[in-house]
PQR file with spaces between the fields and no chain letter, atoms N, CA, C, O and H, PARSE charges and radii, in Angstrom:
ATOM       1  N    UNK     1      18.088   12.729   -5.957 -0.4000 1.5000
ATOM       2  CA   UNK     1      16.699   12.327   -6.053 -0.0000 2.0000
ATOM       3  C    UNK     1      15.869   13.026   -4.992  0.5500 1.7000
ATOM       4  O    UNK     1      14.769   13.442   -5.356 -0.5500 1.4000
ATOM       5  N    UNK     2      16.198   13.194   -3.867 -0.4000 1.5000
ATOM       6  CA   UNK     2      15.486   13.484   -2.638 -0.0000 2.0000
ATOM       7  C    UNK     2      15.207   15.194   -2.706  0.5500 1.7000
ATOM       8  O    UNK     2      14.508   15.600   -1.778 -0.5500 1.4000
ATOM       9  H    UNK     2      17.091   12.856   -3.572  0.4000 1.0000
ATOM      10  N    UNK     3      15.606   16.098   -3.558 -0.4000 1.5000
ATOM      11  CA   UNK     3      15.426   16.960   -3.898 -0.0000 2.0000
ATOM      12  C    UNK     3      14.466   17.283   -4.721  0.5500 1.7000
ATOM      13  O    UNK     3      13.885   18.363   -4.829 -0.5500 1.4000
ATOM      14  H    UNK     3      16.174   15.769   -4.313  0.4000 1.0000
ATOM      15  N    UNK     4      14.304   16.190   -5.369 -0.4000 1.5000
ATOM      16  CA   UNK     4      12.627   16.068   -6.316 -0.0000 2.0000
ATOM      17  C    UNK     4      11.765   15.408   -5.792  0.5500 1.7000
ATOM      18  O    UNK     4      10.962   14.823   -6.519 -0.5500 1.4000
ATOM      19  H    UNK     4      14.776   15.313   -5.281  0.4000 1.0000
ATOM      20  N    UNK     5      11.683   15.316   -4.567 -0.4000 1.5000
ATOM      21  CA   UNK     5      10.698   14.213   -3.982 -0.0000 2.0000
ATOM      22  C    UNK     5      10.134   14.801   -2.686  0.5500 1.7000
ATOM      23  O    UNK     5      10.805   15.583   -2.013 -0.5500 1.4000
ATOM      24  H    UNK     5      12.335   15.791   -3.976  0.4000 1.0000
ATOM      25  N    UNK     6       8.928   14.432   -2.349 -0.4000 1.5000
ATOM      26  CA   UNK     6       7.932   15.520   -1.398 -0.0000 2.0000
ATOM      27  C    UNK     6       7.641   14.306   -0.462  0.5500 1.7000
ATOM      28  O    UNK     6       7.316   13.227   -0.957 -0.5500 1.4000
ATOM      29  H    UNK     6       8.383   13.797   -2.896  0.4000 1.0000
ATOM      30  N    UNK     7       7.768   14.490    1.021 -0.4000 1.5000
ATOM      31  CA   UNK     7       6.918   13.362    1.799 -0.0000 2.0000
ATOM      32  C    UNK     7       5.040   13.760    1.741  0.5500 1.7000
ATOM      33  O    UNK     7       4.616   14.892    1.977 -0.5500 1.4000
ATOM      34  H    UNK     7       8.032   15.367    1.423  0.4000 1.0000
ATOM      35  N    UNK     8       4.141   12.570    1.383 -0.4000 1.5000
ATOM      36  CA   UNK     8       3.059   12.804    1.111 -0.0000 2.0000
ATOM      37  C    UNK     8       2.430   11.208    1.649  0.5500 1.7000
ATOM      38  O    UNK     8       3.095   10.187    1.823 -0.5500 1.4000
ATOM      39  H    UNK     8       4.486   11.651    1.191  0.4000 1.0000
ATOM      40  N    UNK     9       0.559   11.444    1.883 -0.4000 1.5000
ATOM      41  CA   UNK     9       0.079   10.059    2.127 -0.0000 2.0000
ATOM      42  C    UNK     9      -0.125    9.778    0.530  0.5500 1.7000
ATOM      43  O    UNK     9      -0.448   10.401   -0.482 -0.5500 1.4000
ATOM      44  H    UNK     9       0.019   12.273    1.741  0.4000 1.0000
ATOM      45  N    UNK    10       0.281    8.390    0.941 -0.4000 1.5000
ATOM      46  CA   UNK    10      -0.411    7.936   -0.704 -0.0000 2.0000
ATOM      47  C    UNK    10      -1.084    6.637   -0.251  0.5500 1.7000
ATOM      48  O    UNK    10      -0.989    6.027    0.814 -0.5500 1.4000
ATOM      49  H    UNK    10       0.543    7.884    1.762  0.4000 1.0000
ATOM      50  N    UNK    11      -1.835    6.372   -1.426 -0.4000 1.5000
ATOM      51  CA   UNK    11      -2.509    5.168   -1.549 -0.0000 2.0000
ATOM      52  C    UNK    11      -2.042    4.193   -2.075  0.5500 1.7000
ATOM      53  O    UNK    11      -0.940    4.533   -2.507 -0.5500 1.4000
ATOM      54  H    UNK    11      -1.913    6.868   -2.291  0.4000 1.0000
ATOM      55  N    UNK    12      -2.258    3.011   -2.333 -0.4000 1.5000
ATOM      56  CA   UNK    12      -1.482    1.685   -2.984 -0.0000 2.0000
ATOM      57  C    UNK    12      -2.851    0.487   -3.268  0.5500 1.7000
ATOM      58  O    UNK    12      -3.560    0.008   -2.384 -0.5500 1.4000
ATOM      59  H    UNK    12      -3.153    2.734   -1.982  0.4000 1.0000
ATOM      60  N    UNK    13      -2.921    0.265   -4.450 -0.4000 1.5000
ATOM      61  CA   UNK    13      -3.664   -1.165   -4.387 -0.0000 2.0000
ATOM      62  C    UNK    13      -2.716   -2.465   -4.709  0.5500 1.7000
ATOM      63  O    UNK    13      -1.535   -2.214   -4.951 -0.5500 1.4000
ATOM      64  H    UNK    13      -2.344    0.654   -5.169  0.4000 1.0000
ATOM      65  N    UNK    14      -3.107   -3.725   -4.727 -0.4000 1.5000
ATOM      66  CA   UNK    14      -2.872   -4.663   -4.593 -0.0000 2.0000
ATOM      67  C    UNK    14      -3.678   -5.456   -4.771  0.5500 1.7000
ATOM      68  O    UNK    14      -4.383   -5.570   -3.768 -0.5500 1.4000
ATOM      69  H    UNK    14      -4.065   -3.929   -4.530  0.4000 1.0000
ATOM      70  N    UNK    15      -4.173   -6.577   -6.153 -0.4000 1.5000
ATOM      71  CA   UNK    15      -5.023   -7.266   -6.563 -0.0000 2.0000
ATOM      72  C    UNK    15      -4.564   -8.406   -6.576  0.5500 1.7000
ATOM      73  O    UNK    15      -3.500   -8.449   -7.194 -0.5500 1.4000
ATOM      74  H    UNK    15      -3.601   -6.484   -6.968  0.4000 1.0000
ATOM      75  N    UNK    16      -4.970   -9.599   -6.066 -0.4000 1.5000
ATOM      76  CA   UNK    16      -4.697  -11.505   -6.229 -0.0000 2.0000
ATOM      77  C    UNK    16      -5.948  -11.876   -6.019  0.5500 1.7000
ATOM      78  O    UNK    16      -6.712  -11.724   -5.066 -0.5500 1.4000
ATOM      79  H    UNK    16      -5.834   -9.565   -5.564  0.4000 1.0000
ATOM      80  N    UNK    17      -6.093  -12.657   -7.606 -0.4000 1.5000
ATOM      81  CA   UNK    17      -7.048  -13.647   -7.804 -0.0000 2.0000
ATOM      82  C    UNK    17      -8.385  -13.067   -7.636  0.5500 1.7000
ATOM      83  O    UNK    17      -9.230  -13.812   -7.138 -0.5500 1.4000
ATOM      84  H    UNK    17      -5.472  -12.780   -8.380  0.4000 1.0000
ATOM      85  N    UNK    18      -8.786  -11.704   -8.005 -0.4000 1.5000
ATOM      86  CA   UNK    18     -10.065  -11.213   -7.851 -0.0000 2.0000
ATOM      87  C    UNK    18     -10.578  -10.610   -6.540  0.5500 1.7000
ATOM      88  O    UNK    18     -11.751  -10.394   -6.235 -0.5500 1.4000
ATOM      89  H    UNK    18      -8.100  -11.099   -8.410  0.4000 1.0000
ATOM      90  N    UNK    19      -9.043  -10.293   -5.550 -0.4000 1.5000
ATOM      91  CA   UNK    19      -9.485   -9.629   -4.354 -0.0000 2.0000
ATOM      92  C    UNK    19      -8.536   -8.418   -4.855  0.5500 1.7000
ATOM      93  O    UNK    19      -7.494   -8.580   -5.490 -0.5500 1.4000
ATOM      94  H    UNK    19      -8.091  -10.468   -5.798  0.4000 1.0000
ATOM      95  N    UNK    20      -8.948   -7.481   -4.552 -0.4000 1.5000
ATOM      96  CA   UNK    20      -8.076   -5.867   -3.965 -0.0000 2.0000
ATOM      97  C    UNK    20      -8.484   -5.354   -2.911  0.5500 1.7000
ATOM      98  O    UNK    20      -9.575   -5.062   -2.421 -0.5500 1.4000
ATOM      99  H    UNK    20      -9.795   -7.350   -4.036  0.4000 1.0000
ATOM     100  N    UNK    21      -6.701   -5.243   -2.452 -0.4000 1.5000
ATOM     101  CA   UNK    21      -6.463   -4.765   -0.798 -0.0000 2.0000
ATOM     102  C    UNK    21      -5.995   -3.547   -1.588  0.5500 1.7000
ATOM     103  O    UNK    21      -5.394   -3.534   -2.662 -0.5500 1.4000
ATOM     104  H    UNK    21      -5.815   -5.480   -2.850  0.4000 1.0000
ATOM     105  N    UNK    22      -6.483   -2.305   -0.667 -0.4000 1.5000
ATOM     106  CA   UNK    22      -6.319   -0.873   -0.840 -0.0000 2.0000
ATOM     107  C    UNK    22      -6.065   -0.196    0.089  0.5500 1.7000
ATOM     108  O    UNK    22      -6.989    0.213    0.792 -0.5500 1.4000
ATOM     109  H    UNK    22      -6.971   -2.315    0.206  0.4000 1.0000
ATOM     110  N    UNK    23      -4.510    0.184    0.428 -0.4000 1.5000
ATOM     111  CA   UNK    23      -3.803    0.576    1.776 -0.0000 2.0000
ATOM     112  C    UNK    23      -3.667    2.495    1.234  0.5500 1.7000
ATOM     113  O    UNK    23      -2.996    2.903    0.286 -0.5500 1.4000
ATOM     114  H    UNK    23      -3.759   -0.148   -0.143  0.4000 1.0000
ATOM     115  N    UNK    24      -4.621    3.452    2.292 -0.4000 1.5000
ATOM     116  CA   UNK    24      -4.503    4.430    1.909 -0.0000 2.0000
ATOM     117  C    UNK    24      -3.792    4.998    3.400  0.5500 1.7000
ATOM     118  O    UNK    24      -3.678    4.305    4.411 -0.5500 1.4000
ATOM     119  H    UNK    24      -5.165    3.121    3.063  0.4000 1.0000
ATOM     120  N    UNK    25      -3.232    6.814    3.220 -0.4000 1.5000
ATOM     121  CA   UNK    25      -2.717    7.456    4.284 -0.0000 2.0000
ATOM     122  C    UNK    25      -1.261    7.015    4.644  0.5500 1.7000
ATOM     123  O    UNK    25      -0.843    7.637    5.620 -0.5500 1.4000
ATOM     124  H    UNK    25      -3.324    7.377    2.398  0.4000 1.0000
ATOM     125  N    UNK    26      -0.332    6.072    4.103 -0.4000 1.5000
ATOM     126  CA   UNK    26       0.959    5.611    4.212 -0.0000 2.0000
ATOM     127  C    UNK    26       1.591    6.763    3.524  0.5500 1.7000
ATOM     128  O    UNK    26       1.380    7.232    2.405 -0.5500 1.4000
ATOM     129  H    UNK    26      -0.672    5.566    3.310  0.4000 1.0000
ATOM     130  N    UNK    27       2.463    7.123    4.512 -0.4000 1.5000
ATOM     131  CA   UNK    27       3.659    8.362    4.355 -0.0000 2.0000
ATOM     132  C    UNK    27       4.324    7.729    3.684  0.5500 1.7000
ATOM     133  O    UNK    27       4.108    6.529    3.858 -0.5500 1.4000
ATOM     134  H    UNK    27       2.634    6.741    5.421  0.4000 1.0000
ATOM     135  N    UNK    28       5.380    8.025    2.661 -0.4000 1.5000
ATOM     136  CA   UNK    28       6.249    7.950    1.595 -0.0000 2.0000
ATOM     137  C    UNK    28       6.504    9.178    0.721  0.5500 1.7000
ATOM     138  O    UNK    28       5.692   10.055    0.428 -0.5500 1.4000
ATOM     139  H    UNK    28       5.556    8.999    2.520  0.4000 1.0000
ATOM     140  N    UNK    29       8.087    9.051    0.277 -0.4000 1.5000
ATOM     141  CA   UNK    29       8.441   10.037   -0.719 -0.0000 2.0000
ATOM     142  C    UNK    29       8.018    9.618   -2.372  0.5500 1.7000
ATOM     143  O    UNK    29       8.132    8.528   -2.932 -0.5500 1.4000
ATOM     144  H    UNK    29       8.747    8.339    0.515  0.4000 1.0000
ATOM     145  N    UNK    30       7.519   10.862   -2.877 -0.4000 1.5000
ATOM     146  CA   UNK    30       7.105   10.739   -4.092 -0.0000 2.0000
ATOM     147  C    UNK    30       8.187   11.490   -4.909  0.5500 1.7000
ATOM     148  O    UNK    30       8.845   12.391   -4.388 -0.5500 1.4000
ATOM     149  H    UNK    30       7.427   11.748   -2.422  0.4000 1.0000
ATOM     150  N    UNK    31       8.297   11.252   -5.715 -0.4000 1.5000
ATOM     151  CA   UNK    31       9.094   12.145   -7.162 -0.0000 2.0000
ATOM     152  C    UNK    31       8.146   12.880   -7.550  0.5500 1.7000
ATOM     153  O    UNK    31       7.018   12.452   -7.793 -0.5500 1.4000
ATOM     154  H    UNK    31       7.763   10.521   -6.139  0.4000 1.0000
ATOM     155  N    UNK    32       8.490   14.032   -7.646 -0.4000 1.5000
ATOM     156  CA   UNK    32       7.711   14.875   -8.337 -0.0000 2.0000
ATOM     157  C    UNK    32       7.894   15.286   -9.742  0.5500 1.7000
ATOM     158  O    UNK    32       7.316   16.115  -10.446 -0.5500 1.4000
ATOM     159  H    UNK    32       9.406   14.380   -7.449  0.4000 1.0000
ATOM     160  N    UNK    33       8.876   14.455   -9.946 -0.4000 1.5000
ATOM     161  CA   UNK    33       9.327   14.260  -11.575 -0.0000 2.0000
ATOM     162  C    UNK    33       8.609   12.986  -12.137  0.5500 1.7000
ATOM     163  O    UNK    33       8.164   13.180  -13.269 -0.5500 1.4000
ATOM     164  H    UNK    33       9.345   13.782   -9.375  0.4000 1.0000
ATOM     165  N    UNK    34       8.356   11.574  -11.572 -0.4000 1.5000
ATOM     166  CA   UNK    34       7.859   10.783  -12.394 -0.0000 2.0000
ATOM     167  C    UNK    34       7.055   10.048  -11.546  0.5500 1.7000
ATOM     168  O    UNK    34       6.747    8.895  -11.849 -0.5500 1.4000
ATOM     169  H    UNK    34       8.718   11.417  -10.653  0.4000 1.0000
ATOM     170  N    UNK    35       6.715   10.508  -10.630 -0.4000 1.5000
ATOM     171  CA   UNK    35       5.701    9.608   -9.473 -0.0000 2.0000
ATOM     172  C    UNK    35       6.639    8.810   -8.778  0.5500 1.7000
ATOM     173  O    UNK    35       5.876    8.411   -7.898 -0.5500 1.4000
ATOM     174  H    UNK    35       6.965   11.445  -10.384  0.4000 1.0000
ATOM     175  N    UNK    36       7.505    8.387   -8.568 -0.4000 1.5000
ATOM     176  CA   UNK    36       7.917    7.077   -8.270 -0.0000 2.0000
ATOM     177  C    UNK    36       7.728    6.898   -6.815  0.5500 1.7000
ATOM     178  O    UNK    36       8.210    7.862   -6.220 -0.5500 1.4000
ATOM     179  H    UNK    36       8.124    8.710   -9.284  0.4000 1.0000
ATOM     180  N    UNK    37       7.274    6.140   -6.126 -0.4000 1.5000
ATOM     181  CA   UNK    37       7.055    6.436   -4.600 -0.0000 2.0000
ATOM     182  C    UNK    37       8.080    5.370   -3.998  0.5500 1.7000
ATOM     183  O    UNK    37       8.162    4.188   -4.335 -0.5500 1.4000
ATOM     184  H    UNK    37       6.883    5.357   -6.609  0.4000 1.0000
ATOM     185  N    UNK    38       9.064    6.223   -2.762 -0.4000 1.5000
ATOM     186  CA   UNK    38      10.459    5.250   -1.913 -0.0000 2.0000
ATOM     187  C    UNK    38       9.355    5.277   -0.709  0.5500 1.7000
ATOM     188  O    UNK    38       8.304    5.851   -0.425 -0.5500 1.4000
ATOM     189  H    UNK    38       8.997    7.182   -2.488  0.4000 1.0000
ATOM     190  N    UNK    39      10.094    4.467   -0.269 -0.4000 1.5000
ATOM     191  CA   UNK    39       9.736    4.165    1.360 -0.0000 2.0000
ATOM     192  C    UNK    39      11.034    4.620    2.084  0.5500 1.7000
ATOM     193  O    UNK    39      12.136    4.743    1.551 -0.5500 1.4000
ATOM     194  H    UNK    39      10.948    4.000   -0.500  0.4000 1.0000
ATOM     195  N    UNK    40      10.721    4.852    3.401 -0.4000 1.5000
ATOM     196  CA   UNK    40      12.146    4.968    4.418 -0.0000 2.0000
ATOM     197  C    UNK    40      12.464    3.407    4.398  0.5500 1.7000
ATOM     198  O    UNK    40      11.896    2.511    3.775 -0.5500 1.4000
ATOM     199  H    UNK    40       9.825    4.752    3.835  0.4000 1.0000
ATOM     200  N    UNK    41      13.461    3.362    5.202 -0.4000 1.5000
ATOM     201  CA   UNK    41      14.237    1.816    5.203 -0.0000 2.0000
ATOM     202  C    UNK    41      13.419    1.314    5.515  0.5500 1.7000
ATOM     203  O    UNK    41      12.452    1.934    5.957 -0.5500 1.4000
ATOM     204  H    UNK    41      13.923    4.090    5.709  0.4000 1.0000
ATOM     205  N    UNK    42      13.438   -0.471    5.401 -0.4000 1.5000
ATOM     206  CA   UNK    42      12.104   -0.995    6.090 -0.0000 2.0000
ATOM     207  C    UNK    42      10.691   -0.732    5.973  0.5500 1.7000
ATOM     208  O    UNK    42       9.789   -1.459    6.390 -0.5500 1.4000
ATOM     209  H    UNK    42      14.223   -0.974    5.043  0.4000 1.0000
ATOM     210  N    UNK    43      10.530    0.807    5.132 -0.4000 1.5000
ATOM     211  CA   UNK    43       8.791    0.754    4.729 -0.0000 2.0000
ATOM     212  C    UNK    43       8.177   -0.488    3.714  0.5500 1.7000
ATOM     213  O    UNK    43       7.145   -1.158    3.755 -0.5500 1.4000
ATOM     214  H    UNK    43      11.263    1.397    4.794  0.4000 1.0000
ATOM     215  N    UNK    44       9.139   -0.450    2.952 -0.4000 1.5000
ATOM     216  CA   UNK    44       8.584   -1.358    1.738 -0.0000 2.0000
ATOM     217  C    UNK    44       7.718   -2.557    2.499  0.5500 1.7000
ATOM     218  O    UNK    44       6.545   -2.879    2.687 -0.5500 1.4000
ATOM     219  H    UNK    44       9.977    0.094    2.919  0.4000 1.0000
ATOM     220  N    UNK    45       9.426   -3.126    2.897 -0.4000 1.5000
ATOM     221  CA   UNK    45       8.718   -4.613    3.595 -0.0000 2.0000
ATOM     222  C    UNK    45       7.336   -4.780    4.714  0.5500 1.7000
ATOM     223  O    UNK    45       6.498   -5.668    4.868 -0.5500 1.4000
ATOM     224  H    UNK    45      10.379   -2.864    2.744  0.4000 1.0000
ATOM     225  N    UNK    46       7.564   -3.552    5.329 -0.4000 1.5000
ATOM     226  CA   UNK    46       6.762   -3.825    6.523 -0.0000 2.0000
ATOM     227  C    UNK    46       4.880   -3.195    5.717  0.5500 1.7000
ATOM     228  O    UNK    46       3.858   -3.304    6.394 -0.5500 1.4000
ATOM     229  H    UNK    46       8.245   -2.831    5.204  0.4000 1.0000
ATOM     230  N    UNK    47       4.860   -2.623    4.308 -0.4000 1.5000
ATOM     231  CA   UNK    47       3.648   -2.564    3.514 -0.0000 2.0000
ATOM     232  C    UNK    47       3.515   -3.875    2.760  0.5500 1.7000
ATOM     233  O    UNK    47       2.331   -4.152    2.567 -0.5500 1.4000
ATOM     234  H    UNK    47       5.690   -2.535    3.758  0.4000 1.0000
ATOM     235  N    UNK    48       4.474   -4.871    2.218 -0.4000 1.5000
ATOM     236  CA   UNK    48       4.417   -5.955    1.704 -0.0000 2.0000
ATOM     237  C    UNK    48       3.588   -6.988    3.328  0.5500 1.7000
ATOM     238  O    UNK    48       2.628   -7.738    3.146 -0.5500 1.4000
ATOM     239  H    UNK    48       5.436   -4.645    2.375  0.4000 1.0000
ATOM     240  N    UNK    49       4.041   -6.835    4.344 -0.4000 1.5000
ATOM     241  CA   UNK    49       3.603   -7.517    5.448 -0.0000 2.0000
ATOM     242  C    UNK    49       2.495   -7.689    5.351  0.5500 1.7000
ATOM     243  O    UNK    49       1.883   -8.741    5.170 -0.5500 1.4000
ATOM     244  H    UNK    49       4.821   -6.226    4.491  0.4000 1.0000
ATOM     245  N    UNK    50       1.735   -5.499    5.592 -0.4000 1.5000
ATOM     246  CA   UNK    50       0.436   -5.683    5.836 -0.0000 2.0000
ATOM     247  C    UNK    50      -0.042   -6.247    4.568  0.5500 1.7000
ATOM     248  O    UNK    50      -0.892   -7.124    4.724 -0.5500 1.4000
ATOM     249  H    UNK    50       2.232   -4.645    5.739  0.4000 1.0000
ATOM     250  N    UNK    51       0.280   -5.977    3.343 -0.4000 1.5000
ATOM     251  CA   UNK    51      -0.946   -6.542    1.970 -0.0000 2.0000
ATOM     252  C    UNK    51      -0.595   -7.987    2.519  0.5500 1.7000
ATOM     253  O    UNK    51      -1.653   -8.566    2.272 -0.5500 1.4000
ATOM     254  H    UNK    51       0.971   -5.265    3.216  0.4000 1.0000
ATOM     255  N    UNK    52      -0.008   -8.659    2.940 -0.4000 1.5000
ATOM     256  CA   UNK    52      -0.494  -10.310    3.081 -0.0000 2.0000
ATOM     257  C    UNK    52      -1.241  -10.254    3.612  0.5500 1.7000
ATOM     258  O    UNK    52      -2.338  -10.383    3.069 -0.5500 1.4000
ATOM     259  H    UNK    52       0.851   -8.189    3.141  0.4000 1.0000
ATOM     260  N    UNK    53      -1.134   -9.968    5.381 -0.4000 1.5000
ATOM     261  CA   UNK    53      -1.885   -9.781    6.312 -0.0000 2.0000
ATOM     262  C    UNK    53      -3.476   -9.586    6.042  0.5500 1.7000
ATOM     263  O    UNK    53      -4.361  -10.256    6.575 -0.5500 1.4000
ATOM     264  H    UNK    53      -0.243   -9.863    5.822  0.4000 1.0000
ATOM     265  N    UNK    54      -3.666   -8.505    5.081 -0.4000 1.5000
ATOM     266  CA   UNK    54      -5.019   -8.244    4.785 -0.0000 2.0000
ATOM     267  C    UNK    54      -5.368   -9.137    3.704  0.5500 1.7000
ATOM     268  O    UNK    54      -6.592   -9.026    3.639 -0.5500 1.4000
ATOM     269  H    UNK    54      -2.948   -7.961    4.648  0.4000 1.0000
ATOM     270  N    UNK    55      -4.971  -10.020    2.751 -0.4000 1.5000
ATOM     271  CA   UNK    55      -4.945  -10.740    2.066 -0.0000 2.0000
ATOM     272  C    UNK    55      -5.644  -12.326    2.566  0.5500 1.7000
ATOM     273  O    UNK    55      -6.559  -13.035    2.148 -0.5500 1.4000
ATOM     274  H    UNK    55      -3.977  -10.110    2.804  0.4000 1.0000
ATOM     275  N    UNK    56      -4.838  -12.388    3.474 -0.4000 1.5000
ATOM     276  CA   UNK    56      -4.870  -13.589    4.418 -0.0000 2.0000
ATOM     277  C    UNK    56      -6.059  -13.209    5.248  0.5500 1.7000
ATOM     278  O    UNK    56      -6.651  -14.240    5.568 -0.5500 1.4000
ATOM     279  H    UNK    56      -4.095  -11.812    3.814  0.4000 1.0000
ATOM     280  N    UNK    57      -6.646  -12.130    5.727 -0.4000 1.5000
ATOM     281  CA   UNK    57      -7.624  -11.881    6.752 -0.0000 2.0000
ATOM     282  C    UNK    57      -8.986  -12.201    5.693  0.5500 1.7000
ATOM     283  O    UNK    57      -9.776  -13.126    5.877 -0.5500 1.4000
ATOM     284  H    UNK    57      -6.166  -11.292    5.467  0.4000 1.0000
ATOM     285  N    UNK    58      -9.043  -11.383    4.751 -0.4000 1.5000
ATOM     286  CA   UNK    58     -10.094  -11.511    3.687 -0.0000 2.0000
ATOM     287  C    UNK    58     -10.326  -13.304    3.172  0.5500 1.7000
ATOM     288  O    UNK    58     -11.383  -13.889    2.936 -0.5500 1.4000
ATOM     289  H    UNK    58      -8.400  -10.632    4.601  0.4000 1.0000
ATOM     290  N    UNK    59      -9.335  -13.665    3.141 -0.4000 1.5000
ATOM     291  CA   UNK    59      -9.376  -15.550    2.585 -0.0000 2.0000
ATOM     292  C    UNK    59      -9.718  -16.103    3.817  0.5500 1.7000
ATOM     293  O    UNK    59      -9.855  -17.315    3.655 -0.5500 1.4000
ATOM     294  H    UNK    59      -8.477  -13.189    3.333  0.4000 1.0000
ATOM     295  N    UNK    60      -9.954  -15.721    5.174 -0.4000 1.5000
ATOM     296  CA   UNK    60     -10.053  -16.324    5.752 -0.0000 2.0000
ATOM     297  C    UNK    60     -12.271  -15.971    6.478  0.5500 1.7000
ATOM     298  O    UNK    60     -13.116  -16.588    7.127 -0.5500 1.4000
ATOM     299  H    UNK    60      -9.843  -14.736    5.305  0.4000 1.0000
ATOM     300  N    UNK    61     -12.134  -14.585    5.735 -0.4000 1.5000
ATOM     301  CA   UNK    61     -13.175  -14.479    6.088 -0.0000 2.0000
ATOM     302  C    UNK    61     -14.336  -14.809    5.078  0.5500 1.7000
ATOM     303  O    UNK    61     -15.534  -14.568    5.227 -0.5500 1.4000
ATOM     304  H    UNK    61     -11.448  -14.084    5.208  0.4000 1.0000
ATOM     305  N    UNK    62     -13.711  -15.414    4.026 -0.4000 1.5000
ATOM     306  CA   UNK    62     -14.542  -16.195    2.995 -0.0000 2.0000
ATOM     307  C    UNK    62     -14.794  -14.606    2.012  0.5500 1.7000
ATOM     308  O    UNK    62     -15.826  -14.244    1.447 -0.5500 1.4000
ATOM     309  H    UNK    62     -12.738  -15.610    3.905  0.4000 1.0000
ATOM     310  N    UNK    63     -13.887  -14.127    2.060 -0.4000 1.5000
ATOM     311  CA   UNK    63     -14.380  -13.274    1.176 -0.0000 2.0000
ATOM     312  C    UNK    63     -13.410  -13.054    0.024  0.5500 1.7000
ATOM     313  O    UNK    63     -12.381  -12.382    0.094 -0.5500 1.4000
ATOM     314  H    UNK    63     -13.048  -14.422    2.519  0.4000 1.0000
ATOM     315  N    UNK    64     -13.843  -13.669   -0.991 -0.4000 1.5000
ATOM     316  CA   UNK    64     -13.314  -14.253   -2.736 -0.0000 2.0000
ATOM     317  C    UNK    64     -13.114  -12.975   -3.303  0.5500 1.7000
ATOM     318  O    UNK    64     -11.946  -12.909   -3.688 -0.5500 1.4000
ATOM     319  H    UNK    64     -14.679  -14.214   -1.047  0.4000 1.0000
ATOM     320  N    UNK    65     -13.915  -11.622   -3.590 -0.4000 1.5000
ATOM     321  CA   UNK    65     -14.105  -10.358   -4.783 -0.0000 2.0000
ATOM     322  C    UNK    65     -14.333   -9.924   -3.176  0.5500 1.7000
ATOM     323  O    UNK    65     -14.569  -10.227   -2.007 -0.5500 1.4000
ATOM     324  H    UNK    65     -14.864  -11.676   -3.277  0.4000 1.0000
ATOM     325  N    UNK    66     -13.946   -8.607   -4.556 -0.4000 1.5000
ATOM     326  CA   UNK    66     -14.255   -7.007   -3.726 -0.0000 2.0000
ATOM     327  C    UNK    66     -12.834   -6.872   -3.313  0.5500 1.7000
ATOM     328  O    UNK    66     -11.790   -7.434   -3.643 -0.5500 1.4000
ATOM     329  H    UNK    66     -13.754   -8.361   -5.506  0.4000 1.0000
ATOM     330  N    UNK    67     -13.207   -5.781   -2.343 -0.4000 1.5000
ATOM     331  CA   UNK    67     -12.181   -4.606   -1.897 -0.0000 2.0000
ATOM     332  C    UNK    67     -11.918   -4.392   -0.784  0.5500 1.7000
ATOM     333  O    UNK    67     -12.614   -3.563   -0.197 -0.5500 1.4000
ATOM     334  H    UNK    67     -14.055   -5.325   -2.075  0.4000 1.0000
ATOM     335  N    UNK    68     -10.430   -5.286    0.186 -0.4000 1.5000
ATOM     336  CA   UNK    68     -10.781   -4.358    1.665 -0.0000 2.0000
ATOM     337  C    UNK    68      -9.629   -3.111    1.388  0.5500 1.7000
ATOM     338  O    UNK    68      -8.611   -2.920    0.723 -0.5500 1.4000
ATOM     339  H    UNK    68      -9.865   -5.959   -0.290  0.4000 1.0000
ATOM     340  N    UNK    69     -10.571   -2.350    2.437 -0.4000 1.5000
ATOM     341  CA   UNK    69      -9.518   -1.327    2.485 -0.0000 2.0000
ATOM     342  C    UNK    69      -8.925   -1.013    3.590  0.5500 1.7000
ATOM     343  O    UNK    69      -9.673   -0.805    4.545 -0.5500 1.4000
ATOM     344  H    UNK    69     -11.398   -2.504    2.977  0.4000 1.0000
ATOM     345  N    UNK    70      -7.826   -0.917    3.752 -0.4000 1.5000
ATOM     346  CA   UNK    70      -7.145    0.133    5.134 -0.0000 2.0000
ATOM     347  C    UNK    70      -6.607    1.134    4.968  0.5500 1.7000
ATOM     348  O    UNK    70      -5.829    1.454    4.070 -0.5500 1.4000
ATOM     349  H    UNK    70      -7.219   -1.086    2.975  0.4000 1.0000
ATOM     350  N    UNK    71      -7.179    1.998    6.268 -0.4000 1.5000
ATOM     351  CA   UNK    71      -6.832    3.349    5.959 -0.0000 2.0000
ATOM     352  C    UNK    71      -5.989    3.963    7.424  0.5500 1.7000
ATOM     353  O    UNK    71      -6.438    4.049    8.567 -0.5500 1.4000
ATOM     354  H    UNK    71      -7.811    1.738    6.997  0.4000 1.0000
ATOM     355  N    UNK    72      -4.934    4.250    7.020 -0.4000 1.5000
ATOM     356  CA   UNK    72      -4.201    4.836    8.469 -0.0000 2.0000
ATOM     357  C    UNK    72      -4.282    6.414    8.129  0.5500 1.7000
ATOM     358  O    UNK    72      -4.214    7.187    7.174 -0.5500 1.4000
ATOM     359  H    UNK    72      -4.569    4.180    6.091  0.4000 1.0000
ATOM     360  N    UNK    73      -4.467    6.392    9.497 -0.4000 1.5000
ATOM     361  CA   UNK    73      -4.766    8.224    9.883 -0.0000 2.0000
ATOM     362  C    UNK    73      -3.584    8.266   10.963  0.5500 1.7000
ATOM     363  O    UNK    73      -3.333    9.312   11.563 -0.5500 1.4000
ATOM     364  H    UNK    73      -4.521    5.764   10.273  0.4000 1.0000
């Protein structure tokens, strides 16, 4: 697999209940055969973290719709 697959930033959304969190600039391997994007060990979880995190920040700031976004550089 890792022979078809390029390290690249990608983007990710994540929609609950009429909010989307939109995590852009996260390094990950892509397939360049079917998109599929891996994480190194431990990426997954620690991007599942932040979408709560920002999930939980937005519900707390009363904000129901729309879009936050984070962007790592």
């Amino acid at each position: 697999m890792w022979r078809l697959a390029k390290k690249t930033a990608i983007t990710q959304e994540f929609e609950n209940e009429g909010l989307v969190v939109r995590i852009s600039g996260v390094r990950a391997w892509l397939c360049t055969r079917c998109g599929e994007i891996y994480f190194e060990p431990g990426g997954a979880e620690r991007m599942a973290e932040a979408v709560r995190s920002l999930f939980a920040l937005a519900r707390s700031e009363k904000q129901h719709k729309g879009t936050v976004i984070a962007e790592l550089r």
